[in-house]
VEXKERO-345385 format. One record per residue: residue number from 1; residue in three letters; x, y, z of N, C-alpha, C in turn. Coordinates in pm, whole numbers. Layout:
N
   num   residu   n.east   n.north     n.up   ca.east   ca.north    ca.up   c.east   c.north     c.up
   NUM      ALA        X         Y        Z         X          Y        Z        X         Y        Z
...
// end
This chain:
235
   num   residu   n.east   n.north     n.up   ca.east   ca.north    ca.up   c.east   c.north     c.up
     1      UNK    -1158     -2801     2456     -1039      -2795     2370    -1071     -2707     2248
     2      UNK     -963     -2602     2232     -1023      -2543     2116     -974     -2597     1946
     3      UNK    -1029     -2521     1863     -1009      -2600     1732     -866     -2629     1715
     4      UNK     -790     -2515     1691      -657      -2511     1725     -575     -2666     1773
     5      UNK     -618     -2689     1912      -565      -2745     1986     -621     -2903     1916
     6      UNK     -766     -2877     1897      -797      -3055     1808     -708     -3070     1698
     7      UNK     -701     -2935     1593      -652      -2957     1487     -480     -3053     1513
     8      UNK     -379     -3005     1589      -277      -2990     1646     -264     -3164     1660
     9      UNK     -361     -3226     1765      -340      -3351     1743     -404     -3436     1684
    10      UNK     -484     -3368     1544      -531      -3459     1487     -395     -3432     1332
    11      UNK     -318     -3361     1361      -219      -3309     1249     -188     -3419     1123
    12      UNK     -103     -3552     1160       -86      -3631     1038     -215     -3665     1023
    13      UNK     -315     -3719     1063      -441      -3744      983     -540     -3642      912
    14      UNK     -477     -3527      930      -596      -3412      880     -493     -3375      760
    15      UNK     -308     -3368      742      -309      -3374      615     -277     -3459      502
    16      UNK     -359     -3584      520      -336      -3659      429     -408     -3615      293
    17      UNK     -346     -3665      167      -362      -3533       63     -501     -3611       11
    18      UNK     -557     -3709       64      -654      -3785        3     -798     -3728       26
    19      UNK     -896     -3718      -80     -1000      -3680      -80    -1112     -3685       54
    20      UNK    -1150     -3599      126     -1240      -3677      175    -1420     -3605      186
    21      UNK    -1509     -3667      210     -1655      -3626      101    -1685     -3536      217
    22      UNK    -1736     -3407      126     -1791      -3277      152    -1956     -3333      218
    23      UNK    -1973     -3221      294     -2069      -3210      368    -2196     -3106      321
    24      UNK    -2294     -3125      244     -2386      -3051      222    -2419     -2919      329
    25      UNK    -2443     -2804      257     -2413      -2685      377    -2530     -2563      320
    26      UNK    -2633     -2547      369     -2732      -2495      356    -2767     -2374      406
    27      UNK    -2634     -2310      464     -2691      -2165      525    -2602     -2014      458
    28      UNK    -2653     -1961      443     -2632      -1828      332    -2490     -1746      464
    29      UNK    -2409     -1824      464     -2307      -1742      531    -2153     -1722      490
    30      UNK    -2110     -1679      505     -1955      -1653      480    -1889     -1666      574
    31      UNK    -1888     -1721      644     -1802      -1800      744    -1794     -1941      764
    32      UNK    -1722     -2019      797     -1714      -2167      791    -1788     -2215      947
    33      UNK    -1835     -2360      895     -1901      -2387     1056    -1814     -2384     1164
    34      UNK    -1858     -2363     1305     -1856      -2388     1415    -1738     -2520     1446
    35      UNK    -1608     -2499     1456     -1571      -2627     1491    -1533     -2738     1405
    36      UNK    -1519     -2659     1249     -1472      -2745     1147    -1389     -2765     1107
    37      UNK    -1271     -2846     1167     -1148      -2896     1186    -1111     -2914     1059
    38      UNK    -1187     -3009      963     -1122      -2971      835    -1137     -2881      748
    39      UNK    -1195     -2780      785     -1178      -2649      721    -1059     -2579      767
    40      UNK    -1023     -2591      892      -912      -2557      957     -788     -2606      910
    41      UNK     -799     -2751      868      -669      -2810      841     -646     -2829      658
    42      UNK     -756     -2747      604      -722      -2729      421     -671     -2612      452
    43      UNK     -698     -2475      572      -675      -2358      478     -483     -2344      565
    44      UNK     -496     -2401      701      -346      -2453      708     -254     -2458      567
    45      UNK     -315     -2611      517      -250      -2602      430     -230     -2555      332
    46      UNK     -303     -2484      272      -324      -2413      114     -216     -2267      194
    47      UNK     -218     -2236      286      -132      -2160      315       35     -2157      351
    48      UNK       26     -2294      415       157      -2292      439      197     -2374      257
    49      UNK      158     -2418      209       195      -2457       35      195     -2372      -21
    50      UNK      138     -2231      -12       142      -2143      -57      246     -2036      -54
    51      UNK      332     -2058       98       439      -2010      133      535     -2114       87
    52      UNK      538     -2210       63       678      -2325      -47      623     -2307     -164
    53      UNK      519     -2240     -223       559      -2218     -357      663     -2193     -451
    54      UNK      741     -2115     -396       839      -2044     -497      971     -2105     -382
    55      UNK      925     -2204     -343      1067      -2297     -266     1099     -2203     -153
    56      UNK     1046     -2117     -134      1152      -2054       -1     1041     -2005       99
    57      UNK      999     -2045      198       914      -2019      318      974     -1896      439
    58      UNK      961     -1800      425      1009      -1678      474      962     -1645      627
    59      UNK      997     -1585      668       919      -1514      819      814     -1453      801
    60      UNK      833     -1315      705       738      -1277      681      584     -1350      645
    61      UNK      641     -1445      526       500      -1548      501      387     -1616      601
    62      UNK      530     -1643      695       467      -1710      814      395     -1636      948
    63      UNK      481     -1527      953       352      -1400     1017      242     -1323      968
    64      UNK      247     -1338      812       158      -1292      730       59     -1428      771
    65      UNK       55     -1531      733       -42      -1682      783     -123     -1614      890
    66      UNK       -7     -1623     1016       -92      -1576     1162     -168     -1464     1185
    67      UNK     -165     -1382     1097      -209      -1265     1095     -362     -1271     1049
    68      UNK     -348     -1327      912      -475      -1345      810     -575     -1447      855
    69      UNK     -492     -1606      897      -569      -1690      955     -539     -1711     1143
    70      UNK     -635     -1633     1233      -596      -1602     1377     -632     -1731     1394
    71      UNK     -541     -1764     1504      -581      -1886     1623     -587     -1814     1742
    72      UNK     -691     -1902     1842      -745      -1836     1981     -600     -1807     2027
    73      UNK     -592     -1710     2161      -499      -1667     2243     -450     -1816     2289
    74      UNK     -305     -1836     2325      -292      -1983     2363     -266     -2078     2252
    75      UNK     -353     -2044     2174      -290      -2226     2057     -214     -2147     1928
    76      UNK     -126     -2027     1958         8      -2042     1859       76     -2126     1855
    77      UNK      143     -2175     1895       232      -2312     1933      127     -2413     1879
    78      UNK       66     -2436     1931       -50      -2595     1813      -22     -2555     1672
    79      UNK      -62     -2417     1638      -103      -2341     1489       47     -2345     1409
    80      UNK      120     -2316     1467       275      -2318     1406      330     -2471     1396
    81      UNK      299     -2515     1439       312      -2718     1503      244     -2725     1318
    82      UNK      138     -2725     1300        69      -2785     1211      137     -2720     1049
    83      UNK      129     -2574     1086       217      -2511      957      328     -2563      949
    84      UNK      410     -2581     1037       549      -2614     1031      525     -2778      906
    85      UNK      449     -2880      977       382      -2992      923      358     -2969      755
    86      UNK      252     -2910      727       185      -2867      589      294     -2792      558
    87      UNK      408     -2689      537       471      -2626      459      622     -2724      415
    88      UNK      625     -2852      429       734      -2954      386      715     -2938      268
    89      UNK      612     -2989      177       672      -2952       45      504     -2883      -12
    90      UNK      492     -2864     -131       386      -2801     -218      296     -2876     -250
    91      UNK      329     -3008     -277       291      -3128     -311      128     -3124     -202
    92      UNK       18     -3157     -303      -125      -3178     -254     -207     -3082     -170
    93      UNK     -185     -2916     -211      -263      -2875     -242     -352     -2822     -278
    94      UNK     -398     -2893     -448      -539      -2896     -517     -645     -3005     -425
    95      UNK     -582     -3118     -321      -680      -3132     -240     -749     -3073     -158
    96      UNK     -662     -3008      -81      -717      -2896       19     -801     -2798      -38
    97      UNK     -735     -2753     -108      -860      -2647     -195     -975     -2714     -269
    98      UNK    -1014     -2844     -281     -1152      -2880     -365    -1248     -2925     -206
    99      UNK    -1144     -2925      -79     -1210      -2999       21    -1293     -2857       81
   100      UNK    -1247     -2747       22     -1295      -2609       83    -1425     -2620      -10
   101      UNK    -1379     -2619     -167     -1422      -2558     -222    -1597     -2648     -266
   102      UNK    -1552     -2777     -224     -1695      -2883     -250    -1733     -2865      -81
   103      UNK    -1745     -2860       18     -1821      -2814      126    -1856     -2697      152
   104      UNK    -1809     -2576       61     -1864      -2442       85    -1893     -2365      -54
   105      UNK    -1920     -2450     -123     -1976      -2444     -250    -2068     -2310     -263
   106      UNK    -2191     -2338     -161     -2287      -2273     -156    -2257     -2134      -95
   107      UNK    -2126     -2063      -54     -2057      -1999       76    -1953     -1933      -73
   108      UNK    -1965     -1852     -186     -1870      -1778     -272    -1799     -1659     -206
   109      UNK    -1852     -1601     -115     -1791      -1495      -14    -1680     -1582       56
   110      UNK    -1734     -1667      137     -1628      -1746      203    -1484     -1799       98
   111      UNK    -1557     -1865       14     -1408      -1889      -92    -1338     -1800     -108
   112      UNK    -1379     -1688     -146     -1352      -1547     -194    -1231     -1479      -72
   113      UNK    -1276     -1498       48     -1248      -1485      192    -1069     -1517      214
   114      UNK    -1130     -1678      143      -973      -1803      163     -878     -1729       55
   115      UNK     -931     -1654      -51      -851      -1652     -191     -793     -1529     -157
   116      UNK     -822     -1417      -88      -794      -1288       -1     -672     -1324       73
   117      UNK     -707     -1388      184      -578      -1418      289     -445     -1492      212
   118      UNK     -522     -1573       87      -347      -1634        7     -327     -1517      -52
   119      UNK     -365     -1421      -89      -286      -1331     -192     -223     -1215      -73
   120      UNK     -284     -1215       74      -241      -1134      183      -54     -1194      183
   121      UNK      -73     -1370      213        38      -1418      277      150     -1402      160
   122      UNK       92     -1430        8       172      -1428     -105      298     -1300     -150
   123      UNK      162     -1186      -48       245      -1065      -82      342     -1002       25
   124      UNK      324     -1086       90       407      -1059      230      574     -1028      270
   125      UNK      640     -1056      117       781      -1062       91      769      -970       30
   126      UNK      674      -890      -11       683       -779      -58      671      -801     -235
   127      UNK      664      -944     -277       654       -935     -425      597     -1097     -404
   128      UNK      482     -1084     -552       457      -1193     -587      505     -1264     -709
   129      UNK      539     -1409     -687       647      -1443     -738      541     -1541     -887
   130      UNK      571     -1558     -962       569      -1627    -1086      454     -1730    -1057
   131      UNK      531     -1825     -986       526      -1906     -927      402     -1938     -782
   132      UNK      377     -1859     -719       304      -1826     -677      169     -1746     -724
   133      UNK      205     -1690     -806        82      -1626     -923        8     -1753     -948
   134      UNK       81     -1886    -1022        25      -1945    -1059      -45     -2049     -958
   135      UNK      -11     -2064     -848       -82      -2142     -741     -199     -2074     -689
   136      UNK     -226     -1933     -671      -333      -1845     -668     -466     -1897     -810
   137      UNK     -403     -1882     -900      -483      -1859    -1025     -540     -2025    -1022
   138      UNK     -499     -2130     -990      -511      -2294     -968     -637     -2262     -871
   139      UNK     -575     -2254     -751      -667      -2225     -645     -821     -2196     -666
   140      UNK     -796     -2007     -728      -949      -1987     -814     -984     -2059     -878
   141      UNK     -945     -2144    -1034     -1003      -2216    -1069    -1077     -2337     -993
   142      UNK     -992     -2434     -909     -1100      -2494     -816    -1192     -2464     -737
   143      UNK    -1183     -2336     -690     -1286      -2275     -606    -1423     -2275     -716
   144      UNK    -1448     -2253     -850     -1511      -2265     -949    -1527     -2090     -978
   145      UNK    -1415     -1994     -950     -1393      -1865    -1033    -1375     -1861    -1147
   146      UNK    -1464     -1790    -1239     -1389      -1736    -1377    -1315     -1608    -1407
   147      UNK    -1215     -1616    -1494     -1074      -1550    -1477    -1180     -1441    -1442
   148      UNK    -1249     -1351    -1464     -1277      -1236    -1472    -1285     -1198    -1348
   149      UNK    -1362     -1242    -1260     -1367      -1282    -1088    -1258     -1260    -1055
   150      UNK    -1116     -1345    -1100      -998      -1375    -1033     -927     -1249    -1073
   151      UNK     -954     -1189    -1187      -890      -1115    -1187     -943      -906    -1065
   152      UNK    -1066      -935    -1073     -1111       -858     -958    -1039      -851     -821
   153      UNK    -1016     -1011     -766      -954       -996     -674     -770      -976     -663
   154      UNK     -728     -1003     -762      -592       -999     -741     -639      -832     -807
   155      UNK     -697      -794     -845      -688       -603     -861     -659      -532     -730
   156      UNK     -715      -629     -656      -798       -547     -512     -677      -553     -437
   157      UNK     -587      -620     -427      -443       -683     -403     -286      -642     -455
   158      UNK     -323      -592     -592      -214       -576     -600     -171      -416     -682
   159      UNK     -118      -344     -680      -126       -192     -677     -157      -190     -856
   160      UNK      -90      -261     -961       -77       -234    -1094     -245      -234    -1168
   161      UNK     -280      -321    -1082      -446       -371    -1133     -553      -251    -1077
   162      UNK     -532      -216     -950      -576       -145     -832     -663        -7     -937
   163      UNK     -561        38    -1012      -641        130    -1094     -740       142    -1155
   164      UNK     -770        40    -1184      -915        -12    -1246    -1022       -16    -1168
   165      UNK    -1130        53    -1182     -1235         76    -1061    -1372       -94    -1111
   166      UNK    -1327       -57    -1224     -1463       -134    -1291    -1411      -298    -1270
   167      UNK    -1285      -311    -1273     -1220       -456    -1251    -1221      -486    -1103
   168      UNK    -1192      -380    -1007     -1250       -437     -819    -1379      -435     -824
   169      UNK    -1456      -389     -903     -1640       -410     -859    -1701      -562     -959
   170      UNK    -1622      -548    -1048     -1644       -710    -1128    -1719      -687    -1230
   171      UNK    -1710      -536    -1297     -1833       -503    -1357    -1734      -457    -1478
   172      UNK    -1827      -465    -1613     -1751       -396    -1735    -1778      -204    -1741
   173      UNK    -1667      -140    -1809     -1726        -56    -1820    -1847        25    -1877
   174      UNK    -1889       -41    -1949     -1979        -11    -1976    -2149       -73    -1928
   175      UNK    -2118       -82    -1815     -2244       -134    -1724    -2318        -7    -1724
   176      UNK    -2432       -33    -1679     -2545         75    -1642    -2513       119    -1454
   177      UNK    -2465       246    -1452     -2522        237    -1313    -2529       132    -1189
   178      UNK    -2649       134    -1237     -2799         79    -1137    -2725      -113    -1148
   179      UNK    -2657       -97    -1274     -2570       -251    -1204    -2415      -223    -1176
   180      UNK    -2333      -106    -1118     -2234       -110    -1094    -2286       -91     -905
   181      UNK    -2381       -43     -893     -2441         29     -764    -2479       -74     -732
   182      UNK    -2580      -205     -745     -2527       -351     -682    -2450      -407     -696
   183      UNK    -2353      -421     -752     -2242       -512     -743    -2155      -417     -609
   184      UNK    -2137      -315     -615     -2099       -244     -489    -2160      -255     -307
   185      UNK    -2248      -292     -313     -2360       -329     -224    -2322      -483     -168
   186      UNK    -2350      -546     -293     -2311       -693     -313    -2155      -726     -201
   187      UNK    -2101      -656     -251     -1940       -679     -247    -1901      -656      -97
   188      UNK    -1964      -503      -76     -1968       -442       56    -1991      -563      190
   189      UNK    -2136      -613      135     -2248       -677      204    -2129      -813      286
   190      UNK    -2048      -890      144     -1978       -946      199    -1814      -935      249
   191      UNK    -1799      -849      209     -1689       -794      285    -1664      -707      358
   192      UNK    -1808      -630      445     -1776       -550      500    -1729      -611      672
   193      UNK    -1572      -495      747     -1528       -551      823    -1659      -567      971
   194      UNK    -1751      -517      943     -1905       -612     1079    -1941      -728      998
   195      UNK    -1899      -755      922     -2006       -856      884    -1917      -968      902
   196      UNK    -1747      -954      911     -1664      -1044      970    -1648     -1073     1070
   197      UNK    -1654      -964     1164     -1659       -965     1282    -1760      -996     1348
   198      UNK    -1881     -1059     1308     -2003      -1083     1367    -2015     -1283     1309
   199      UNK    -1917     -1307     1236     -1924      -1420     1250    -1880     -1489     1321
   200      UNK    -1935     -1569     1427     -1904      -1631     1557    -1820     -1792     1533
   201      UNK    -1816     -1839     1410     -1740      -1954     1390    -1576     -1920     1390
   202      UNK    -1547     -2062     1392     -1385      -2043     1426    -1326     -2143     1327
   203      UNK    -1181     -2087     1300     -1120      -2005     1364    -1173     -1818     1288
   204      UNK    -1091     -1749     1361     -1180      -1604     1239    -1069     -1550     1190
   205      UNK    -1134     -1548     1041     -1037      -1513      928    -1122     -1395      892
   206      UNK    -1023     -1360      790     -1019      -1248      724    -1000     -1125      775
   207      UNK    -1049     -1066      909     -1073       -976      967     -930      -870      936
   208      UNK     -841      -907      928      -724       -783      885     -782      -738      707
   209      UNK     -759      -833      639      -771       -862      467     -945      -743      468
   210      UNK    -1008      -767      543     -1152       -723      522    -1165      -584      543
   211      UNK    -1089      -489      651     -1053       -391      634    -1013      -288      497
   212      UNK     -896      -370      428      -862       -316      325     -935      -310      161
   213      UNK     -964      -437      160     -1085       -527       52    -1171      -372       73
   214      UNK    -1269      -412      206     -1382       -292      188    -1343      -122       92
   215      UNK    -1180       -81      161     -1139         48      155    -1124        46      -10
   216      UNK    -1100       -73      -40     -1057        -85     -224    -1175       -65     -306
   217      UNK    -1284      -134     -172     -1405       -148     -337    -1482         6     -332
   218      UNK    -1510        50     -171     -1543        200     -126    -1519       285     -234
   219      UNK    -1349       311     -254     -1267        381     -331    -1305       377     -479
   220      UNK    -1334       221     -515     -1363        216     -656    -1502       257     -648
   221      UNK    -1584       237     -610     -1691        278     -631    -1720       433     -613
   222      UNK    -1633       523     -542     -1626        655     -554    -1566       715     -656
   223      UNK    -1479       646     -710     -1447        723     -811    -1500       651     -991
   224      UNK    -1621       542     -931     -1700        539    -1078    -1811       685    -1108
   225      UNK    -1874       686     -939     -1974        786     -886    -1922       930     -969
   226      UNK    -1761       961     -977     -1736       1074     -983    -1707      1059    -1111
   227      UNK    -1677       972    -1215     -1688        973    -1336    -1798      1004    -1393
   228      UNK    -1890       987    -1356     -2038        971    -1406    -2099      1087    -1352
   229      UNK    -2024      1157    -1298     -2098       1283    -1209    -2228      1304    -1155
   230      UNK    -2202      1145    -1088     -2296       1077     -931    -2302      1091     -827
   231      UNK    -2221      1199     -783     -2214       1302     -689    -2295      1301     -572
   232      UNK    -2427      1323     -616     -2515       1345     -471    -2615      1237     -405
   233      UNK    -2611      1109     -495     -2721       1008     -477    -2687       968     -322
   234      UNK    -2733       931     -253     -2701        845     -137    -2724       679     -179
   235      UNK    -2638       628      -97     -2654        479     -112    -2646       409        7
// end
């Protein structure tokens, strides 16, 4: 049975909005374990709540979901079953997001990952709404982001911010180099689209979002290179 399909009938018990205790997680990855149903059934919900944010749950939102967070060939129908479930009202969750965010604590790419695909589905109507800004910015804070972070990624996301090279790499302008050139590395390392695609846990996310992420930070980082008339270094 795939996750999908557990998640599906484990549906009213996986979203009850009540706490339940994180699992110590010890391996340097950005992907969620193998088969972890309630990882499956927080980012459900932080998504489909994310689409009743601003009260109105759209088509778009909801193909933007399927898009960002894939289910195997076969369990659309389970995956839409459960969204349909989690997008009733907004209400609970900051649970879902502390249940991500205290079992993958050790996993900031992965958070980073979840906070990508809500600002994918957010923008999916073509505008982000007030209201939704502020369920994003909640979100980061429980994930344990500081604004400066948060504001990197909604740069990377949204065209007005986008201009800022030094705000998608997370770096001030006036960094040295030799620390804008790792944080670029850094960034790459976890968002580049093999390094998503080589994670074998399920369900697999990001893989659309990771494409573009990479092309944003690439871009910023070429045109710090060309400010600085960094031209020929290889990296």
């Amino acid at each position: 049975m795939s996750i999908w399909s557990q998640l599906s009938s484990l549906t009213q018990r996986a979203f009850e909005p009540a706490e339940e205790p994180g699992t110590e997680i010890d391996a340097p990855l950005c992907g969620p374990d193998p088969n972890d149903v309630d990882f499956t059934a927080a980012i459900v919900g932080l998504g489909a709540k994310l689409a009743k944010a601003d009260g109105l749950v759209t088509i778009d939102e909801v193909a933007a979901f399927a898009r960002v967070f894939r289910s195997a060939p076969g369990d659309e129908a389970a995956m839409r079953r459960v969204f349909d479930i989690a997008r009733q009202t907004v209400l609970g969750y900051e649970s879902y997001a502390r249940r991500i965010a205290k079992r993958y604590r050790d996993r900031p790419c992965l958070l980073e990952g979840v906070l990508d695909g809500l600002f994918r589905i957010a923008a999916a109507d073509g505008t982000i709404t007030g209201e939704e800004m502020e369920y994003l910015r909640s979100v980061s804070d429980i994930f344990g982001f500081h604004e400066d972070k948060f504001r990197r990624i909604r740069a990377s996301h949204l065209g007005s911010d986008a201009d800022d090279p030094y705000l998608i790499l997370g770096v001030p302008p006036e960094a040295p180099f030799e620390v804008v050139r790792a944080a670029y590395r850094r960034l790459m390392l976890e968002n580049h689209p093999d390094t998503v695609a080589g994670t074998k846990s399920a369900p697999r996310e990001y893989e659309p979002v990771a494409h573009e992420k990479a092309a944003a930070i690439t871009t910023a980082y070429a045109r710090i290179r060309a400010e600085r008339g960094i031209l020929s270094r290889a990296d």
